[in-house]
N, C-alpha and C positions, 0 to 999 in steps of 0.2 A: 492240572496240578494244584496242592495247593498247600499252604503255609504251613508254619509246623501249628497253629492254631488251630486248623481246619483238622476234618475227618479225614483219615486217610483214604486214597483211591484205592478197591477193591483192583486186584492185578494176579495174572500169572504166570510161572516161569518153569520151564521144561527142564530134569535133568535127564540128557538124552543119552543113553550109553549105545554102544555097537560089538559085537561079536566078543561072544559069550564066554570060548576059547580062551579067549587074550583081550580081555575087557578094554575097551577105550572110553570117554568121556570125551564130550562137544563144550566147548563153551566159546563165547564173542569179544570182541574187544570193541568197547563201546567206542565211539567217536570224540576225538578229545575235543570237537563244538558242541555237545551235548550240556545242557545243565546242572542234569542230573547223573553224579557218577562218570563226567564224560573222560576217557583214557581209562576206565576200570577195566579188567575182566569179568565177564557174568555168564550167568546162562542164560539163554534166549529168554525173552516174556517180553510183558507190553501187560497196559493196561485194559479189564473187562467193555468190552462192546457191547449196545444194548443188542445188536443182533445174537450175539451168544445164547441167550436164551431160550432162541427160536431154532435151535437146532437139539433133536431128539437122542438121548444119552442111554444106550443101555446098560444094564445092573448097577443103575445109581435113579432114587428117588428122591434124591434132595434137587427142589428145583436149581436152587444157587448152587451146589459143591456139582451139579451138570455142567450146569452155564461157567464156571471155570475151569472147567474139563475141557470144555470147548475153547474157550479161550487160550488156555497152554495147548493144546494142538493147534490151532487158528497162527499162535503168534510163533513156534515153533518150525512151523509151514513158508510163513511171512518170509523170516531171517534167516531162516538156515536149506527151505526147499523139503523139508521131510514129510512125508506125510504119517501121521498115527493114528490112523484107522482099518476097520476089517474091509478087506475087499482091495484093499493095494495090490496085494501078489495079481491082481489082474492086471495092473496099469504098468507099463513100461517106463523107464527112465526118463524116456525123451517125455513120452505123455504127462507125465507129471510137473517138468520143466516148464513144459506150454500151459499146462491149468496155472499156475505159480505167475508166469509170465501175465496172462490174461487176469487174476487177481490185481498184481500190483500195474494194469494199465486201468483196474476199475471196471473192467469189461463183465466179471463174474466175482459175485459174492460170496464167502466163504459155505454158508447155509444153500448156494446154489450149486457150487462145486461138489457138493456133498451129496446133494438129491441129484444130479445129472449123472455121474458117475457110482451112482448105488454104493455109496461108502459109508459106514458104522462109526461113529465116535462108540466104542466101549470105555467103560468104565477101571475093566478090568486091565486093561492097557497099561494104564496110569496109576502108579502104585505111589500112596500118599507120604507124604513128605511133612514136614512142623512148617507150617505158616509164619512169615515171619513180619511182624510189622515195624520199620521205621521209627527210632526213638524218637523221641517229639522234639530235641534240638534242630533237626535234620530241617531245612526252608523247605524239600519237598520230603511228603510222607507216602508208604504204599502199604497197604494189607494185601501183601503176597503169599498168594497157595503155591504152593510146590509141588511138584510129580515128577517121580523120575519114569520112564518107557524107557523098551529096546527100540532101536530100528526096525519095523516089521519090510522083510526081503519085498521087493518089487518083479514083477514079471521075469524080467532079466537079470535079475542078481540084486546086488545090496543097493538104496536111493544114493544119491549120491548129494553130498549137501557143500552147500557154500551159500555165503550172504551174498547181497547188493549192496555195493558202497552205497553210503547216506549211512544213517544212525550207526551203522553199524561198520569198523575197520576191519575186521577182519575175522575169523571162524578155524578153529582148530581140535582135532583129536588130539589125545594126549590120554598116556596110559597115566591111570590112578597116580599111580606113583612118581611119578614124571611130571604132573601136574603139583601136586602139593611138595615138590623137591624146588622147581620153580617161584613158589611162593616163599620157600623157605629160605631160598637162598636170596628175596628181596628182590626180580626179576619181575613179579608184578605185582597190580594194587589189587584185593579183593573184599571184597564185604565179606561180614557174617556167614551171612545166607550160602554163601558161593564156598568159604573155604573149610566151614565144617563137614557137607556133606564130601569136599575133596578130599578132606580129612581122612573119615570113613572110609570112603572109596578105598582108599589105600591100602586101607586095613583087610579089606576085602568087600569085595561085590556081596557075597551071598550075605542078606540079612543086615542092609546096612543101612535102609530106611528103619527097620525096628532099631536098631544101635541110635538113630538121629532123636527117636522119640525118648529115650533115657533121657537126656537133660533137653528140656526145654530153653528157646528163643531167651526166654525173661532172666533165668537162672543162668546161659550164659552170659549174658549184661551186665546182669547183677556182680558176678564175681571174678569176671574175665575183663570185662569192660569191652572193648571194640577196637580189634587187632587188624587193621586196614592190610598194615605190611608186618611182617615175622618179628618182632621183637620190639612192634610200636602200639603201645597198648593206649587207646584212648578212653578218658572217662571223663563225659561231660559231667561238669556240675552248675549248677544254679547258682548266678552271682549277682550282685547290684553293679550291673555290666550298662551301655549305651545300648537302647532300640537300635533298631530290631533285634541284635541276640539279646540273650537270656542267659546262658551258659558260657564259660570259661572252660576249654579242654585241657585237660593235664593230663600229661602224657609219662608212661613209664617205659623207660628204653633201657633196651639191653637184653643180654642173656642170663647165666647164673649170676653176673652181676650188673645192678640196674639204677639207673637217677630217677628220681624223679623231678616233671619241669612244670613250675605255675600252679601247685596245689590253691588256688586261688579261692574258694568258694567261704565266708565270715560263718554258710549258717550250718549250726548244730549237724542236722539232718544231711545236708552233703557231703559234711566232714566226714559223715558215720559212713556213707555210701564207699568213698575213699579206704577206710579202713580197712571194709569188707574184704576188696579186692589187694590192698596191699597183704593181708593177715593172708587170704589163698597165697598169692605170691611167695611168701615166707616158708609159709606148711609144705610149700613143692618143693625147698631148698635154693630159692634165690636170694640173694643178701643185695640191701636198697646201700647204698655207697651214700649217697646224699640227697638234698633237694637243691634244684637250681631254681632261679629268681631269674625271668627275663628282664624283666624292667620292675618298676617302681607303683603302679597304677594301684590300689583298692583289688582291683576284680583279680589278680594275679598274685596280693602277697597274703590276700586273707584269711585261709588255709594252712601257711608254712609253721607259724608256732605250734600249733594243735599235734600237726603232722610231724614236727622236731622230736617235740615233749612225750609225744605216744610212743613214737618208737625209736626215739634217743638217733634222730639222725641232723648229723651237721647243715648247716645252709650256705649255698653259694652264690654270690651275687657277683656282678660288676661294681667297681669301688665307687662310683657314682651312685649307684644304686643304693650299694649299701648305705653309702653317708646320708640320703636323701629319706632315708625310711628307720633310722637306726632307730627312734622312739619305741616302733613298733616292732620289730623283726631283729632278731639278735642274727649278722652272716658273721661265720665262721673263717671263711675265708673268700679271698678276691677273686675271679677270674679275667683272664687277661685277653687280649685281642690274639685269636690266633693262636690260641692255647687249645690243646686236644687230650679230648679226655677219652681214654682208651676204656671199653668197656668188654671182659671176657665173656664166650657163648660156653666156658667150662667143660664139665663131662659129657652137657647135655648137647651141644653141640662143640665139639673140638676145634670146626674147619669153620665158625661161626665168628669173626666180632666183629664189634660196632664199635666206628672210630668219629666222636663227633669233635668235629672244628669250630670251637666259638667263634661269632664276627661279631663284632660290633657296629652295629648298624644304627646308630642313633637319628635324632630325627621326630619319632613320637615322643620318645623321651631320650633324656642325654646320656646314661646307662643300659639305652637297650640293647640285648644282646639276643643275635640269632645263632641259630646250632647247623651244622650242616654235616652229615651223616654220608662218610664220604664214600662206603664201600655202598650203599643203594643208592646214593645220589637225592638223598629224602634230607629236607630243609623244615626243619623246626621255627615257623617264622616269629612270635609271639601277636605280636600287633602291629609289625610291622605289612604284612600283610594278611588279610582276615577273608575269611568265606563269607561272609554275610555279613551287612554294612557296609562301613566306610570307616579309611583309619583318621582319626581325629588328629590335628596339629595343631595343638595350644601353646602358643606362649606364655612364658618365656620358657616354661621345660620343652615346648616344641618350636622345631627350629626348620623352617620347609627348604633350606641349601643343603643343608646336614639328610634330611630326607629322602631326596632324589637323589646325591652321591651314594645313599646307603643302597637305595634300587639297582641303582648302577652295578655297585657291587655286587650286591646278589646275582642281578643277570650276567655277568660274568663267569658265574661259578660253573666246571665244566658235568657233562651227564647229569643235569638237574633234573631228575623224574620226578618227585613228588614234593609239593608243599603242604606242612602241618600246622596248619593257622590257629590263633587261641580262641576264633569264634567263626561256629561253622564247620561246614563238611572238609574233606581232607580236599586238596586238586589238584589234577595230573597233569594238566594243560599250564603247565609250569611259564614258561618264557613266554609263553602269549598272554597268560593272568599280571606277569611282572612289568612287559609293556603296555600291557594294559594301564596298568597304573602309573606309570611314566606319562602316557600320554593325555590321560586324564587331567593330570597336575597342571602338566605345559597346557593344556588346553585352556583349564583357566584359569593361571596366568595370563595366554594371550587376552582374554576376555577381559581382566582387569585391564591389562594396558592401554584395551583397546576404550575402555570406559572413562578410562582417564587423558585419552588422548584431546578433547576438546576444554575441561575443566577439572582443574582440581575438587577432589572429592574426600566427603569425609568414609569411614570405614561402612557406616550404616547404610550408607548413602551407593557406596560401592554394591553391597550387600543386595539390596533391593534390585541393583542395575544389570548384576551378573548371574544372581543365583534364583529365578524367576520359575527356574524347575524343581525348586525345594520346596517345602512348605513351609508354613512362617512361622510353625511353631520349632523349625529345625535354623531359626535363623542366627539364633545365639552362636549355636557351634561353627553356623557359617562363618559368624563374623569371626571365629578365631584363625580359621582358615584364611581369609581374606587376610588378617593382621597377618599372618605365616608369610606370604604370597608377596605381600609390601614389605618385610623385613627385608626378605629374601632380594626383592628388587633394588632396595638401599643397598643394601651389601654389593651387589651386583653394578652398582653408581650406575641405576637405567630411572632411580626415580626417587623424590625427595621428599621429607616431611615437613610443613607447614604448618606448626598449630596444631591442630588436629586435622586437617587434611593434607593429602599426600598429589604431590604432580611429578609429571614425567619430565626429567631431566635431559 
C-alpha cells in the first residue's frame, strides 16, 4: 500500500455479470476491519501479483493489459469462487470448489491451477472497462483496470460463487436496477469505480462498457466530484491544513435542494475547482440553499467568501463560531444545537430527502458543529473526527472535557452507518472509529496520570514522558494536547497546578 505521495499500486477488479436473460451483477462487501474502503461495497479485485505475468493470455499482446487480465480473473476466483476461463464447461462445481480450496490453503498456485487443468485466460472474456486511479488525497492509492465477463457455465450448470469470510463480508447478485435503487436510496457506501458502471448497468447491459467510456474517471471528478453515498457529493480541496492531510473535504448535500459544508480551500485554483462542480450542479437545476461553517479553523472558512460572493449565497455558522471569525467571514445567520435542516430530493427524486440534525460537538473548537443525516444514518463530522491524522486539542478554543462528552454524544447517535470527516477518506466502521477515539484519549490521560504519580511535572517535561511514540518535531502540538489532558484533570479535581507544574491531587 502506499501513501497518497507514492505511486499508485497497479490493481484489478472484475465486473462479474450472470444470465443474459435477466441480467444480475456480483459485488462484495468489504470488511469493516479493512483500511482501505473497509464496510464499502465493491466488485471483487486485489492488487497485481508478480506471478500474473507468467501466465499466457490469448488475443491480447500487451504484456501488462495480459498480466491484469490475469489478475481480475486470479482475484475474482480468490473472492467470489468463479472461474473465467476457456475449458471450465469441463470442470464441475464441486471440482472447482476444491481447486479454490487448495489455492487459498497455498497448496496450488494460481499459473499452476491453470496449466494442470488445461484452462485459457482469453482476452476476449474480458471486455474493457475506464481504469480508474485513486485521487491523490486518498492515504492509500490504486491504478485499477476494470473488466466486466459473464459467468462462463461449468460442467453441471451455472459456478456457483460466495466469498470466505476475512477481507471480504459478504457477496451478492443483484439485478442492475436493484443495485443502484439501493445506493440511491442511501442503503450503501460505494466508490466511483463501483457506482457508475451500476449506473450503466441499469440503463442497460447491452453496450454499457462503450456508454462508461463517454465521460472519463478525470471528468467525472472534475465536475461531479466524488459521491460516496446518493446525494453526498465530496470535493477535496488543497488547504494550509496539519500533516499528514493536505486537503479539506467539502461536501455538497442534498437533492434539488443542497448546502454546502466547509468550502474551506484560501487558494485561487481550488476555489476555481469548486465552482466547476457547483456551476454543473446549477445547470442540472439544483438550487445551493447555503453554506455551512463547521467550526472556526483557516482550512474550513477559507473558501466561504469567494463562494458567497460568486454565487450570492448566505452563510451559516454556529454563534460562537460566527463571533470568533466575524473579521473575516460575514454568517448570515446562527445555527442552533438540534436544529434541522430539511433538505428536498424535488422532481428528481420525490420519495428522496435529506434531514440533517446539527449537534454541537465542541471540544476542537467551542463552535463546532456536527451534522447528522438521519434518513442514511451519515454523520458530517468536521474535525471532530478525521480519516487521516489526528484531531488537535488546543487551548484555550480546545477544551479535552468538552471533547470526549461530544464522542459520547456522537456514539450515541442511533443507525450510524457512515462518517464524513474533513480530512481523509469517508468510514463505515462508524462505532468502532468513535471508540476508537474515546479510547485513545483515556489512554493517555492514564499515561499522564500515571507520569505524574511520583512527581510533579512540568508540561514539557510530561511531553517527553508520555509521548515517546511521536516525533519531536510533532512535539509542540503534543504539548497542547497534554495542556487539554491537565485542564481537563483540574476540572475533574484529580490534579493541580503549581507554578508551571501540575500534581496529582
Amino acid at each position: 500500500m502506499t501513501t497518497h505521495h507514492g505511486t499508485p499500486k497497479d490493481a484489478a477488479a472484475m465486473i462479474l455479470l450472470r444470465n443474459p436473460q435477466d441480467p444480475e451483477v456480483f459485488w462484495v462487501k468489504r470488511s469493516m476491519q479493512l483500511a482501505f474502503m473497509g464496510g464499502f461495497h465493491a466488485f471483487p479485485g486485489g492488487q497485481r501479483d508478480a506471478a500474473d505475468s507468467a501466465v499466457p493470455v490469448t488475443n491480447c499482446d500487451d504484456v501488462d493489459e495480459a498480466a491484469l487480465r490475469v489478475c481480475a480473473a486470479r482475484e475474482i476466483f480468490e473472492e467470489a469462487g468463479v472461474l473465467v476461463a476457456r475449458g471450465v464447461e469441463r470442470l464441475t462445481a464441486q471440482r472447482i470448489a476444491e481447486l479454490r480450496e487448495e489455492m487459498h490453503a497455498d497448496r496450488l498456485s494460481f499459473p499452476a491451477l491453470l496449466n494442470q487443468e488445461g484452462l485459457v485466460i482469453d482476452a476476449d472474456l474480458l471486455l474493457e472497462a475506464p481504469r480508474w486511479v485513486t485521487p491523490p488525497p486518498a492515504p492509500r492509492r490504486f491504478n485499477t483496470y476494470f473488466y466486466a465477463a459473464w459467468v462462463p457455465p461449468c460442467a453441471d450448470g451455472v459456478q456457483p460463487s460466495h466469498v470466505i469470510p476475512g477481507e471480504l463480508e459478504s457477496g451478492e447478485w443483484n439485478r442492475p436496477r436493484e443495485a443502484y435503487e439501493k445506493w440511491r436510496r442511501g442503503e450503501v457506501l460505494l466508490a466511483p469505480p463501483v457506482f457508475v458502471p451500476i449506473r450503466e448497468l441499469a440503463r442497460g447491459v447491452e453496450g454499457f462498457t462503450e456508454r462508461l467510456f463517454q465521460i472519463t474517471p478525470e471528468e467525472q471528478l472534475r465536475t461531479q466530484g466524488i459521491e460516496f453515498r446518493y446525494g453526498f457529493n465530496m470535493v477535496a480541496l488543497r488547504t494550509p491544513t496539519i500533516p499528514p492531510a493536505t486537503h479539506t473535504n467539502c461536501y455538497l448535500i442534498g437533492g434539488d435542494e443542497m448546502v454546502v459544508i466547509d468550502p474551506g480551500s484560501p487558494y485561487e485554483e481550488e476555489q476555481q475547482k469548486l465552482d466547476v462542480v457547483i456551476e454543473k450542479l446549477l445547470a442540472d437545476g439544483r438550487r445551493i440553499r447555503e453554506i455551512i461553517i463547521t467550526h472556526l479553523h483557516p482550512d474550513h472558512i477559507g473558501g466561504v467568501m469567494h463562494l458567497s460572493e460568486r454565487f450570492q449565497l448566505p452563510v451559516a455558522a454556529h454563534r460562537l463560531t460566527a463571533e470568533a471569525i466575524s473579521e473575516a467571514v460575514r454568517v448570515d445567520r446562527f445555527i442552533e444545537d438540534n436544529e434541522i435542516i430539511e433538505l428536498s430530493g424535488g422532481q428528481r427524486d420525490p420519495d428522496l430527502h435529506w434531514r440533517l440534525r446539527a449537534l454541537w460537538s465542541p471540544g476542537h473548537a467551542r463552535g463546532h458543529l456536527s451534522f447528522y443525516e438521519e434518513r442514511t444514518g451519515s454523520l458530517i463530522t468536521g474535525d471532530c473526527i478525521v480519516g487521516m491524522g489526528t484531531v488537535v486539542i488546543a487551548p484555550p478554543e480546545g477544551n479535552m472535557k468538552d471533547y470526549l462528552a461530544s464522542l459520547e454524544r456522537l456514539l450515541e447517535l442511533p443507525c450510524l452507518t457512515a462518517l464524513f470527516p474533513a480530512h481523509g477518506p469517508v468510514l463505515a466502521n462508524t462505532r468502532g472509529k468513535i471508540e476508537e477515539y474515546i479510547h485513545h484519549r483515556l489512554e493517555r490521560e492514564a499515561m499522564i496520570v500515571q507520569a505524574l504519580s511520583e512527581v510533579p511535572l512540568s508540561i514539557p517535561e510530561i511531553v517527553k514522558n508520555v509521548y515517546t511514540d511521536v516525533p519531536e518535531a510533532m512535539h509542540k502540538l503534543a504539548a497542547l494536547s497534554v495542556q487539554a489532558h491537565l485542564e481537563k484533570l483540574v476540572a475533574d479535581a484529580r490534579a493541580i497546578k503549581r507554578d508551571e507544574r501540575y500534581a496529582l491531587l
